[in-house]
N, C-alpha and C positions, 0 to 999 in steps of 0.2 A: 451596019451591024446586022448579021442575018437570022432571023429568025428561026431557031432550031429547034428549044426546046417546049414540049407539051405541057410541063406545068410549074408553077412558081411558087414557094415558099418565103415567108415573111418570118424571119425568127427561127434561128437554129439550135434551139436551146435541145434539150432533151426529145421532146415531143415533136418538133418539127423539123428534126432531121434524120426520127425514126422511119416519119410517116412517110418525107420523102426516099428515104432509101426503098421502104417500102414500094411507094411507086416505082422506081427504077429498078428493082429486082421484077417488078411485071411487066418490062418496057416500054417505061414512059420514059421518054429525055426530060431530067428533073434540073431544077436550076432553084439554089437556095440565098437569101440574100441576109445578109448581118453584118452588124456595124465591127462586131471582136473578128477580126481576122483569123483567130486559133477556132472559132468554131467552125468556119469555111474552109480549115485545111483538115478538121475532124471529119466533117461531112465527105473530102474527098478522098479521104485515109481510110474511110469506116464501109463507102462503097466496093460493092464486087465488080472483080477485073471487067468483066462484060457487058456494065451496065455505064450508062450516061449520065453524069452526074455531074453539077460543078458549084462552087461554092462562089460570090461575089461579095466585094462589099460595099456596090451602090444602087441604091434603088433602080435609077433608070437603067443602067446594066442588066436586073434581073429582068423588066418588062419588056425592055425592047427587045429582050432576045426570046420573045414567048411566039408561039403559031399566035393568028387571029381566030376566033375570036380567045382573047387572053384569059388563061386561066391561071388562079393565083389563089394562096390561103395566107391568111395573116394567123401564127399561133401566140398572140402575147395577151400581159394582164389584160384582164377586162376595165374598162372604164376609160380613163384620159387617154391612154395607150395607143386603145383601135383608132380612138378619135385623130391619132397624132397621126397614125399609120396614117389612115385615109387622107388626111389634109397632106401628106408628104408623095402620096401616088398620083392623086388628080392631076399632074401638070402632066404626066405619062401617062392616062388612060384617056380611050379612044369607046365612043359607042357602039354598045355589045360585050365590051371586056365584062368578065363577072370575076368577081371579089369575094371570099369566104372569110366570115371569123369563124374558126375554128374553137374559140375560148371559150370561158363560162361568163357569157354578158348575160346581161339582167333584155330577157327581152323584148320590153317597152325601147331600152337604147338602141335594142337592132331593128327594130319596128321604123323608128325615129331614121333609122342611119340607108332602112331602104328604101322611103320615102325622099329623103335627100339624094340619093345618089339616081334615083328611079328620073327624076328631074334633068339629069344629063344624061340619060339614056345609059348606064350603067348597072347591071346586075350585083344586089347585094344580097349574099348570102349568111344565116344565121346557120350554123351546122355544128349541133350536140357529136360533142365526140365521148366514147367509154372507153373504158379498159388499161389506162393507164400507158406508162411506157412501154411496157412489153407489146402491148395491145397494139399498139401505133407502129412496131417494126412488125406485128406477124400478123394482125390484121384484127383492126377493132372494130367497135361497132358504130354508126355513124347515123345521125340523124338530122341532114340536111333541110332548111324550109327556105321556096323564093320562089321566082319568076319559074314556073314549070316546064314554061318553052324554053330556057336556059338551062335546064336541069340537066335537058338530054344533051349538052354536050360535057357533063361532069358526070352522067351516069355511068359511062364507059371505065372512066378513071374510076370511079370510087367502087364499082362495085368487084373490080380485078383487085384492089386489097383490101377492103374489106371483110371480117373475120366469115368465117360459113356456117349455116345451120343444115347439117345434111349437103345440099348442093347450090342451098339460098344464099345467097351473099344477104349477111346483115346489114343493107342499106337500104333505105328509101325514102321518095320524096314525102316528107312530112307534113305540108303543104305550104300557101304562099304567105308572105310576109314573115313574118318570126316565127313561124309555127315549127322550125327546128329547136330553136333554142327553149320555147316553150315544154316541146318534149320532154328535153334535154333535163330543164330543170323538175318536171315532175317525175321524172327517172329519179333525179339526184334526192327529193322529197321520198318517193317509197325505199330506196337505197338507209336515207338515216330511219326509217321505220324497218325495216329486217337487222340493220345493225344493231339497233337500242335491242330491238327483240331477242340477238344472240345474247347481248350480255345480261340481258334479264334471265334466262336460261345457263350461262354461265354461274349466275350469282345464286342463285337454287342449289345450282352441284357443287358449288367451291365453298361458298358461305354456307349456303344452309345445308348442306348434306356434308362439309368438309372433306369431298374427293380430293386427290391431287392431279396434277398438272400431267402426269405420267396418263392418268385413268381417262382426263379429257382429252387427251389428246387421242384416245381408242376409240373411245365415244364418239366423238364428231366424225373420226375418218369412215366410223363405221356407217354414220347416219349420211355422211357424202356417197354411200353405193345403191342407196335406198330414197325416199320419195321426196329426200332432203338434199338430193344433188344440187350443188350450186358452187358458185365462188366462195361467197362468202362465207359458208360452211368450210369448205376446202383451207381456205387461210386460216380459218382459226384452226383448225387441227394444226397448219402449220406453227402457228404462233404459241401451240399448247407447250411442245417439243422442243422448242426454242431455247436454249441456256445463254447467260446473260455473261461476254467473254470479260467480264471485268473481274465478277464475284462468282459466275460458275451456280449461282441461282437462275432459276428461270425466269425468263426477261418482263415476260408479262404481268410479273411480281414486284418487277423492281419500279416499273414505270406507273407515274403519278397520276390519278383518276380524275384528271382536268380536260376532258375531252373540247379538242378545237372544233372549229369552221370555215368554212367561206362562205357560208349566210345563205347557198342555194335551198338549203331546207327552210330557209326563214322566208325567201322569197316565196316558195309553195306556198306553206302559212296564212301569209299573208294575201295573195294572190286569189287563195280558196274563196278566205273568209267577202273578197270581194266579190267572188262569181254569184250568190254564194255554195258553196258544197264543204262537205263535212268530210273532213279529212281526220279523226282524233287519233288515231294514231301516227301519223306524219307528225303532228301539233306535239302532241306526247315525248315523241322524239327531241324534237327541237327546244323542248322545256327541258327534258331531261340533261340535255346539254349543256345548258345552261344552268339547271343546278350542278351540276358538279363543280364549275369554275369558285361555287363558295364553299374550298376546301376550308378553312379555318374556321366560318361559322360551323360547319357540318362537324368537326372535330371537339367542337363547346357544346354544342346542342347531344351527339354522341353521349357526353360526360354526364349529360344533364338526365335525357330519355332513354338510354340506350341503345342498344343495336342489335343487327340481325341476332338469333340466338340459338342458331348453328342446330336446332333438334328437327329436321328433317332426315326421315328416315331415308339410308339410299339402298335402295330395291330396282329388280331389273324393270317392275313392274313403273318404280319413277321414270325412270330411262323412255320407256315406252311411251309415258304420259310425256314426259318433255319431248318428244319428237313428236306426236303426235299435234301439241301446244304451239310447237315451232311449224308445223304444215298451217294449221287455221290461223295461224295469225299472219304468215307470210302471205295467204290467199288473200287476208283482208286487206294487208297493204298494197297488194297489186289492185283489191278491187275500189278502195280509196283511191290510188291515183290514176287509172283507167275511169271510175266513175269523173273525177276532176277533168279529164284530157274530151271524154265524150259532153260534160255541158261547154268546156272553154270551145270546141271544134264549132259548136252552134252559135253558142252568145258571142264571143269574137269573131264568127267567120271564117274561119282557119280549115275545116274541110277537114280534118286528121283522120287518116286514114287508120282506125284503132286495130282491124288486124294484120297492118304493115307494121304498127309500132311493137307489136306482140312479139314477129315475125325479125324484125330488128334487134329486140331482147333478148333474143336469144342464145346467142352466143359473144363474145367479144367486149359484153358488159358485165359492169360490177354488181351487176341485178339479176344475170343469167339466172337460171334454174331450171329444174326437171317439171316443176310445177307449171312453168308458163305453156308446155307442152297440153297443158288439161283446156286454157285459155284460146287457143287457134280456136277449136270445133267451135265453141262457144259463141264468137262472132260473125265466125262462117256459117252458122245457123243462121244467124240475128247480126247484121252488119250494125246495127243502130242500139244495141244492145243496152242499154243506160248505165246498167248496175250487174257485174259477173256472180251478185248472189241471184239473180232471179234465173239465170239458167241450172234446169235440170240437175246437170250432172255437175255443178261446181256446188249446188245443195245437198247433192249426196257425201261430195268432200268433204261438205262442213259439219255435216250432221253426225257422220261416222268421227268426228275428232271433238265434238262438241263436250263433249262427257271427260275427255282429256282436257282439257284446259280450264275448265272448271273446277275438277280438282285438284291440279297444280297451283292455280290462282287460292284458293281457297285455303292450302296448305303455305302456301308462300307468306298470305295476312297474317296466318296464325304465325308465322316465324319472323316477320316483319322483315319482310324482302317486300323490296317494290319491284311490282311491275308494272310501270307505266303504260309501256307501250303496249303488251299483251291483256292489261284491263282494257285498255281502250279500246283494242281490236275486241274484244267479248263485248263490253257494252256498246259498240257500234252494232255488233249483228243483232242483240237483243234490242235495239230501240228500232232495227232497219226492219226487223220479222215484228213487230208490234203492229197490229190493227190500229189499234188505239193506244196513243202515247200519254202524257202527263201535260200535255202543253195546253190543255185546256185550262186548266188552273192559271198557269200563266197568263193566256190572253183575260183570265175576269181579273185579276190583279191590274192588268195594264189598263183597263178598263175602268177600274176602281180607279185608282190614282191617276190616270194622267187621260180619262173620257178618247180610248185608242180604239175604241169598238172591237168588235166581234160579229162573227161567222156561226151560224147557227145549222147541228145536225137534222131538224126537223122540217125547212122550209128553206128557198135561197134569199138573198138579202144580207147588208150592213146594219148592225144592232150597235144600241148603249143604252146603259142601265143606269138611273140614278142608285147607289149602291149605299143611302144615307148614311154621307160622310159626317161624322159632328167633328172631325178636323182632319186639316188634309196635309198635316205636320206628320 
């Protein structure tokens, strides 16, 4: 069998026979492998006439027909899946071949799975992909982590479809071991912190100002030409316009306020609290989510407390204050997950390169924006940058918006709108810009009760105080 094509696909579902056509319209000879035969005949129906494409449906067909050293992506579930993949390639891979999951693994498994394969001399790769279907046939963004001398024979490929910022192809090496998939998931973490933040922003102008659907949908297209460029701005104006083809209401009316997952924002969460770093509004997000799932308590408790009560005044002057609310609190959640990715880069060892991942963001993800633009200079000043409040000019950002979201937040209590996630982003920067915080009380409590000592401002040294207890009930 002779070896023709340049690279291999695992899974032809939607996503991995975009990406490949994708390559093949850059001239890569692509070869796709799946067990349904109608998606091998999609894949070669859906290819353009002058491109090399062919669909298979046996594993070692696709491998052995790969150049050396072999390049190949697996796009399926995360979890038992890759695991199956992988156990079903090893009798066809040869040392040097590199292996990509493409998926959303959790990644401690790809950590696990390059360390395993790293043992036969085989390249495993963890690579955060963004942007959806569309993304993957016309060019997404891609956040590969592995062996870095391997990298360079996938650079060529990934960065010919990969989406572009200017004339940057959005890819780069993320660094070694998982430190793609790690990315990948603190992407997806500040990703549900902008989402929660829209419809906290939404429920201001629809609940509590009782705009219609017509009005928002002017709104957001308007704030997408201005400092609020982004995807995710852009779809909701799409989604405002939307009419529902059953009943001819608009759709985002008729659909149920039970917001799903696939647990990457819980992974971040989680993840922070063990590094540790403060993520509250990622957290916020992810709680948020999860309250909505208790629609039926929320409908009793409703009858019991009440609910929002709609006397928010809408003025253009609101308008301004919500776009203004929606700049500082987007900044805070890129600089929660940027603060996150700069301690994981040290305490795991992972190198991450933060203004490649910036530089990555940019375009062909569901996190793009205009605002990540302000974030380049920022660590090209400062490569080692900890925290994007302590530069300069992203203090001026905030300072200039600060007075906005303060009183939106303030007007939202009084009409009983939560904003979760945009309190969180305000009380993150006011506890980040405090000299002095409240946690002192804390450590003399822990002190009291359970003799946890203390840290003293006037000398250095470990302190405990008998704090006479007459019970310690």
């Amino acid at each position: 069998m002779e070896a023709n094509f340049d690279f291999g696909m695992i899974g032809l579902g939607v996503m991995g026979s975009n990406l490949l056509l994708n390559m093949a319209d850059h001239g890569f000879a692509a070869i796709g492998f799946d067990l349904k035969q109608e998606r091998c005949q999609a894949l070669e129906a859906a290819a353009n006439p002058d491109t090399v494409v062919k669909g298979v449906g046996t594993m070692a067909e696709m491998v052995l027909s790969l150049k050396k050293p072999r390049k190949m992506m697996m796009l399926v579930p995360a979890g038992k899946a890759v695991d199956a993949v992988i156990e079903s390639l090893l009798p066809y891979l040869e040392e040097g071949d590199i292996v990509i999951d493409g998926g959303n693994s959790f990644y401690r498994d790809t950590l696990e799975r390059v360390h395993r394969l790293q043992d036969k001399g085989i390249h495993f790769f963890g690579m955060g992909i963004s942007g959806g279907e569309l993304g993957a046939r016309l060019g997404p963004s891609m956040m590969p982590g592995g062996d870095q001398e391997a990298y360079q024979y996938l650079k060529p490929i990934l960065e010919s479809v990969a989406a572009k910022a200017g004339d940057t192809p959005c890819v780069a090496y993320m660094g070694h071991g998982a430190a793609g998939h790690y990315v990948k998931m603190v992407h997806n973490g500040i990703e549900y912190a902008m989402m929660q933040m829209i419809s906290e922003v939404y429920d201001v102008l629809h609940r509590g100002a009782g705009i219609s659907n017509e009005q928002l949908h002017h709104i957001f297209q308007h704030w997408n030409e201005g400092q609020l460029q982004s995807f995710l701005i852009h779809i909701s104006a799409d989604v405002f316009k939307t009419k529902d083809a059953e009943t001819n209401h608009f759709l985002v009316d008729m659909i149920l306020d039970q917001a799903g997952s696939k647990g990457t924002g819980k992974w971040t969460s989680q993840e922070a609290l063990d590094l540790p770093v403060a993520i509250p509004s990622i957290d916020a997000a992810v709680a948020a989510r999860n309250l909505s799932v208790y629609k039926e308590q929320r409908v009793k408790a409703a009858k019991v407390y009440g609910s929002a009560t709609g006397k928010i005044e809408f003025t253009n002057e609101l308008v301004t204050a919500l776009e203004n609310t929606l700049a500082f609190g987007f900044a805070i959640a890129y600089a929660q997950g940027l603060s996150m990715l700069a301690k994981a880069s040290v305490e795991l060892k992972m190198n991450i390169p933060l203004p490649s991942v910036i530089q990555v963001w940019k375009a062909g993800c569901i996190i793009r924006s205009a605002l990540l633009g302000n974030f380049t200079a920022a660590f090209e000043k400062e490569p080692q940058l900890p925290n994007l409040l302590l530069d300069k000019d992203i203090a001026d950002l905030l300072k200039n918006r600060e007075e906005s979201i303060r009183e939106v937040i303030a007007q939202a209590i009084k009409a009983k709108i939560p904003l979760s996630a945009l309190g969180s982003a305000l009380a993150y920067f006011d506890s980040y810009v405090s000299e002095r915080m409240s946690t002192n009380l804390i450590q003399a409590q822990r002190d009291y009760f359970g003799a946890h000592t203390y840290q003293r401002i006037d000398r250095e040294g470990v302190f405990h105080t008998e704090w006479n207890v007459e019970n310690d009930e």
